[in-house]
N, C-alpha and C positions, 0 to 999 in steps of 0.2 A: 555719363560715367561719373564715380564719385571719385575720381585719382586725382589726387591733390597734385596742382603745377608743385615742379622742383625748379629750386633754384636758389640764388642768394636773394636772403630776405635783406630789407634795408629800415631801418625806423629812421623818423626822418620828427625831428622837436621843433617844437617854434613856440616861440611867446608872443602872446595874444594881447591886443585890446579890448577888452570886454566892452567897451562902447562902439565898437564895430565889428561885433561877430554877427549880427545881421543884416549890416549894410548890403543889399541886394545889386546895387549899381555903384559899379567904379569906375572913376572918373579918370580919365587921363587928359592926356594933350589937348590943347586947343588944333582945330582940323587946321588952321593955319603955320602951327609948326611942322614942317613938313617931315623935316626929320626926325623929332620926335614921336610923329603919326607914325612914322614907318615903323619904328623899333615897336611902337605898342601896340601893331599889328601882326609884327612878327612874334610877336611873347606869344599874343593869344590867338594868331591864327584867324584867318576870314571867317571862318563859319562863327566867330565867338562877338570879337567885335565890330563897332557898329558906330556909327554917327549919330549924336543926337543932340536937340534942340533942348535950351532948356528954358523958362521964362524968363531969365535976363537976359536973354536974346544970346549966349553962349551957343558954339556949336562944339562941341567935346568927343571925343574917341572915346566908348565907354565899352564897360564889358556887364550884362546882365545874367544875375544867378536866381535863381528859382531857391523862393524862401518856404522853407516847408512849414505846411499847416498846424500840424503839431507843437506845441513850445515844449516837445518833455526831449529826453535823450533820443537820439537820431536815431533812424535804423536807414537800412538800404535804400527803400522803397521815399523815403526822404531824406537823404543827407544833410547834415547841418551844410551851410555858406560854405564856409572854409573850406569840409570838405568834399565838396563839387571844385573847390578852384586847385587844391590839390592834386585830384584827378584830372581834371584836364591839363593840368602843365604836365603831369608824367606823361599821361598817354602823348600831346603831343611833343614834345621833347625828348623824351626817353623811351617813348613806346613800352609802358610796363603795364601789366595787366592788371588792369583796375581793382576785376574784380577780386584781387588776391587783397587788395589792402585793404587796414581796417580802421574808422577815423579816428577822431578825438576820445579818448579813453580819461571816462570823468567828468565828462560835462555834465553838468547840474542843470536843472529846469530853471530858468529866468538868470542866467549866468553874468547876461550883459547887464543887466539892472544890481547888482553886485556892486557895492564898491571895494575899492582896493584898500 
């Protein structure tokens, strides 16, 4: 159907570092903090996060985002970084329907290579 969801719209701002709006892997806790492990599994939910090895022998709680191929302005079909991690904190947090939101408005092609 084309009937647009009703409902209350929300905008949601953030200020960004342009030297890591591509970072595709973040890093959290050491696996050995346990407490901290727990909280940065519960942000991201089992399906997201994940343990992993790094070569200075680190084991880290990490969360992996799918960097899209394209470097021009996003569309659906590739969201920038930022916004895949957007959507998945609503949907799991707040369960809102993704695909009503819409990303970063104005991003420029090589944005991170930008200085300020």
């Amino acid at each position: 159907t084309d009937e647009k969801p009703v409902g209350p719209a929300v905008m949601l701002g953030m200020i960004l570092a342009p030297e890591h709006l591509e970072r595709v892997i973040d890093r959290g806790p050491s696996a050995q903090q346990e407490e901290a492990s727990k909280h940065f599994r519960e942000l991201w939910g089992p399906d997201k996060a994940e343990l992993r090895r790094f070569k200075d022998g680190s084991i880290l709680e990490c969360v992996v985002w799918k960097k899209p191929e394209r470097r021009t302005v996003e569309s659906r079909k590739e969201p920038a970084v930022v916004t895949q991690i957007v959507h998945h904190l609503l949907s799991r947090h707040i369960r809102v329907q993704t695909e009503v939101i819409s990303g970063p408005i104005g991003f420029v092609e090589n944005l991170g290579e930008q200085e300020r």
